[in-house]
C-alpha positions, -999 to +999 in steps of 0.1 A: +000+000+000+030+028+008+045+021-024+008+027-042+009+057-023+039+068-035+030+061-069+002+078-067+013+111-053+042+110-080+021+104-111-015+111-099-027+075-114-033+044-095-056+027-118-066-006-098-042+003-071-050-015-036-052+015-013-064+000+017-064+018+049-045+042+032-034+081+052-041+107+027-055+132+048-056+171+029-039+154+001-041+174-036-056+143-059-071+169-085-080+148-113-064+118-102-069+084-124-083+063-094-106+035-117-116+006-102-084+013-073-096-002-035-097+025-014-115+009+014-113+024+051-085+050+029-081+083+049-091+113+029-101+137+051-097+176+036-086+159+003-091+177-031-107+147-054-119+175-079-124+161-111-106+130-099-119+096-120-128+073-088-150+052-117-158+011-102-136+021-069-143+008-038-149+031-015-166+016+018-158+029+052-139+056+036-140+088+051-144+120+029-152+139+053-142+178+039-135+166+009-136+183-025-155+159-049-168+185-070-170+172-105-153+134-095-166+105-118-179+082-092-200+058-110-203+028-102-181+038-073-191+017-038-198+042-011-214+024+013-211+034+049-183+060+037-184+096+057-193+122+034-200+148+059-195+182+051-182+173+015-184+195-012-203+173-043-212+196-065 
């Protein structure tokens, strides 16, 4: 998972990435390639995720809390029981 991180702070893409439990709290993902990655229980509190592709990702239990989603591609995405309080979905 801490080498998909890196990856994915480096290039911005981690199609099909296991993210799992991943910290990236207030982290700048602005139209990020995130297809189909597993971001399950992932961290991403205060994150910008504008415009960021989360298409087919799994994203249960994560919390996006804060989080800029305005514009993200998020079908087919799996949300449930994720925190979305006070995100910005525009």
């Amino acid at each position: 998972v801490a080498a998909n991180v890196r990856r994915l702070l480096t290039t911005n893409e981690c199609v099909g990435c296991n993210l799992y439990e991943a910290q990236l709290e207030g982290a700048n993902l602005q139209s990020a390639n995130l297809e189909g990655a597993n971001l399950q229980k992932a961290e991403l509190e205060k994150a910008n995720l504008q415009g960021t592709n989360l298409q087919a990702a799994d994203l249960r239990e994560v919390d996006l809390s804060k989080a800029n989603i305005a514009g993200a591609n998020l079908a087919g995405a799996n949300l449930y029981d994720a925190d979305l309080e006070a995100a910005n979905l525009q």
